[in-house]
C-alpha positions in Angstrom: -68.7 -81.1 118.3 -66.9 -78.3 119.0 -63.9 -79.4 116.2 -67.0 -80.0 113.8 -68.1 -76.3 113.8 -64.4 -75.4 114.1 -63.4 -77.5 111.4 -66.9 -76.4 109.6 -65.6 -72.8 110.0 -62.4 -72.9 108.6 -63.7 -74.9 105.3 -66.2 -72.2 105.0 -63.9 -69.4 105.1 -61.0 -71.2 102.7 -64.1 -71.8 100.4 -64.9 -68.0 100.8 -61.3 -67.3 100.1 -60.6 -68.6 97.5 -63.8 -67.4 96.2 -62.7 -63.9 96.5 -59.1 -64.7 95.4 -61.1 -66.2 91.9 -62.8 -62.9 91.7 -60.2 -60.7 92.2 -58.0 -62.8 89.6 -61.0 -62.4 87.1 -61.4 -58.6 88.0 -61.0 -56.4 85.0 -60.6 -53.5 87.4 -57.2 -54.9 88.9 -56.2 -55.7 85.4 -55.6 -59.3 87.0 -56.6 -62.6 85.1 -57.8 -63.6 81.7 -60.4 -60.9 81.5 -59.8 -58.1 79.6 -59.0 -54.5 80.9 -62.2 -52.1 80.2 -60.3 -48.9 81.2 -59.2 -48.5 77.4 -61.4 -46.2 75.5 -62.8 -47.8 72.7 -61.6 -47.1 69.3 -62.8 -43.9 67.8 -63.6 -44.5 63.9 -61.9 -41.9 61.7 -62.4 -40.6 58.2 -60.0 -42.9 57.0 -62.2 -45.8 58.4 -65.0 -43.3 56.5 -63.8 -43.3 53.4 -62.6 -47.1 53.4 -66.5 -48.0 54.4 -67.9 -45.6 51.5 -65.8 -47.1 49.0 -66.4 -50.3 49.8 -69.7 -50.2 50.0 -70.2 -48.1 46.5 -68.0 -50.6 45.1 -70.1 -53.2 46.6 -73.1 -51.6 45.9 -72.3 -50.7 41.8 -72.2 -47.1 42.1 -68.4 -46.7 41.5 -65.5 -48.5 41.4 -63.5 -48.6 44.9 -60.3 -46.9 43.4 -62.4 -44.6 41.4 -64.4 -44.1 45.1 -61.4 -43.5 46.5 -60.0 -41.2 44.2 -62.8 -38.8 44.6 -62.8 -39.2 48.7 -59.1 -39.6 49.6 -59.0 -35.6 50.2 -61.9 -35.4 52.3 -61.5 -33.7 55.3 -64.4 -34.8 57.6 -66.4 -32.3 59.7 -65.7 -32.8 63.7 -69.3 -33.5 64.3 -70.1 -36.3 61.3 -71.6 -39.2 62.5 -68.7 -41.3 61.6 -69.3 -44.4 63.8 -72.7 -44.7 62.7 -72.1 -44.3 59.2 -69.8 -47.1 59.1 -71.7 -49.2 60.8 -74.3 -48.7 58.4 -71.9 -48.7 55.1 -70.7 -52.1 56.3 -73.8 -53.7 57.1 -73.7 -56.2 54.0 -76.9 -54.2 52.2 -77.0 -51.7 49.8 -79.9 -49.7 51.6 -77.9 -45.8 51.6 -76.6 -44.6 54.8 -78.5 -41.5 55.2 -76.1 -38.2 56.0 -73.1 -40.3 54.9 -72.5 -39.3 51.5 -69.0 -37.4 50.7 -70.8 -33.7 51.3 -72.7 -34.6 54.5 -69.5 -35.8 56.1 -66.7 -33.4 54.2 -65.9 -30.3 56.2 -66.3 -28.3 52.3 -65.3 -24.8 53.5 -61.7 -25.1 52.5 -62.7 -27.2 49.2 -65.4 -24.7 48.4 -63.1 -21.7 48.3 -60.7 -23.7 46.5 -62.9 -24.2 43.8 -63.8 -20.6 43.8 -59.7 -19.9 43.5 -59.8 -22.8 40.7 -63.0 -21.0 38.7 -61.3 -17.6 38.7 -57.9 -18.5 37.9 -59.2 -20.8 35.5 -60.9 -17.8 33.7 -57.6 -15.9 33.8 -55.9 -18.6 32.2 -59.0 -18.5 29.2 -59.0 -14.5 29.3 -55.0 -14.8 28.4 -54.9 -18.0 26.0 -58.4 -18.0 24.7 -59.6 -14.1 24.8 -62.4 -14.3 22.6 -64.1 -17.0 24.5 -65.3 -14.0 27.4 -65.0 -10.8 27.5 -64.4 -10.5 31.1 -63.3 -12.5 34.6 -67.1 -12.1 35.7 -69.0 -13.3 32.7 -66.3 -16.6 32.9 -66.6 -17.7 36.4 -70.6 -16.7 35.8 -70.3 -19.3 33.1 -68.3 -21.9 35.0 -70.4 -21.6 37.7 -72.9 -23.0 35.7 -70.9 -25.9 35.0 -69.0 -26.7 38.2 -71.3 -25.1 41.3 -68.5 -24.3 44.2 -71.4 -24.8 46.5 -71.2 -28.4 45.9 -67.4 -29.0 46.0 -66.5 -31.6 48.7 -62.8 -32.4 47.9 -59.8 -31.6 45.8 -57.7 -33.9 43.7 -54.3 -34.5 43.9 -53.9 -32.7 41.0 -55.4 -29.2 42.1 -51.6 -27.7 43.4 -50.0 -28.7 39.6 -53.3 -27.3 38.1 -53.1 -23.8 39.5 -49.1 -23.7 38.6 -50.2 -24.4 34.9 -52.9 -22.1 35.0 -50.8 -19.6 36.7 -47.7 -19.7 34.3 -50.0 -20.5 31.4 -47.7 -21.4 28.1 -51.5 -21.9 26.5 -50.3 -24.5 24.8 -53.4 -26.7 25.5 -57.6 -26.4 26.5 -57.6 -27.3 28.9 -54.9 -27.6 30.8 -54.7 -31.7 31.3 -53.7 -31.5 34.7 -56.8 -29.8 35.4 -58.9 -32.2 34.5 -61.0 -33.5 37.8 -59.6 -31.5 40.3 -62.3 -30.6 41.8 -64.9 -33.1 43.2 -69.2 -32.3 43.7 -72.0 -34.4 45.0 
């Protein structure tokens, strides 16, 4: 009797064993096994992920064509708070219901883009004040005018364009109105 519960005892505690040794083999934690190790921090989604979402999903959705999209958003810095994950979740959901607070100027940062659209208006206007001086009759009345046109408040990116722009509009030969490298420079909601 005695070998039984002997016997009994050592089955019990190999069974045990191995037991432990399968769940130690399977334990993320020791980064042992087939399961996978959950230490990593999970991917963060960027405004490249963003912008690839938003195009796809206007392109998707018929608002614009994805290179057109992504013409307008390639420049887009994104604000350090916008709900990034969230919006691409939604953009990619396989509707066309909008993502509210994911359009280009709710996730731009626009504090660089709108003051270089400011710089653009007003350099712009000295451009027309040299080549074309009876169009205003000062800086002020110009940008007033352009303002009209192309509101700064609602800039959210920059073209590639916008460095070759200013150049041209700095050294202006006024041999053209406009300028075509300043054509879409400057991108608003």
């Amino acid at each position: 009797m005695r070998t039984f519960r002997s016997l009994r005892s050592i089955l019990a505690g190999c069974t045990l064993c191995a037991l432990c040794s399968a769940c130690s083999a399977m334990n993320p934690a020791t980064g042992n096994g087939d399961a996978p190790d959950t230490s990593d921090e999970p991917e963060k989604v960027s405004c490249d992920d963003w912008q690839e979402a938003y195009c796809t999903w206007m392109d998707d959705c018929g608002g614009l064509r994805f290179a057109e999209c992504f013409e307008r958003v390639e420049h887009v810095d994104c604000k350090s708070k916008a709900p990034l994950e969230r919006c691409v979740d939604e953009l990619t959901a396989g509707d066309c219901e909008p993502a509210t607070g994911c359009d280009a100027q709710d996730v731009a940062d626009t504090a660089q883009v709108r003051a270089a659209c400011v710089t653009f208006q007003q350099t712009y206007c000295e451009y027309l004040l040299t080549c074309q001086p009876s169009i205003y009759v000062s800086k002020s009345a110009c940008v007033s005018a352009f303002d009209a046109q192309l509101q700064c408040s609602n800039a959210y990116a920059t073209s590639d364009g916008y460095d070759a722009c200013l150049t041209t509009l700095e050294n202006p030969a006024c041999d053209g109105y406009p300028p075509p490298q300043c054509e879409n420079v400057i991108f608003t909601q």
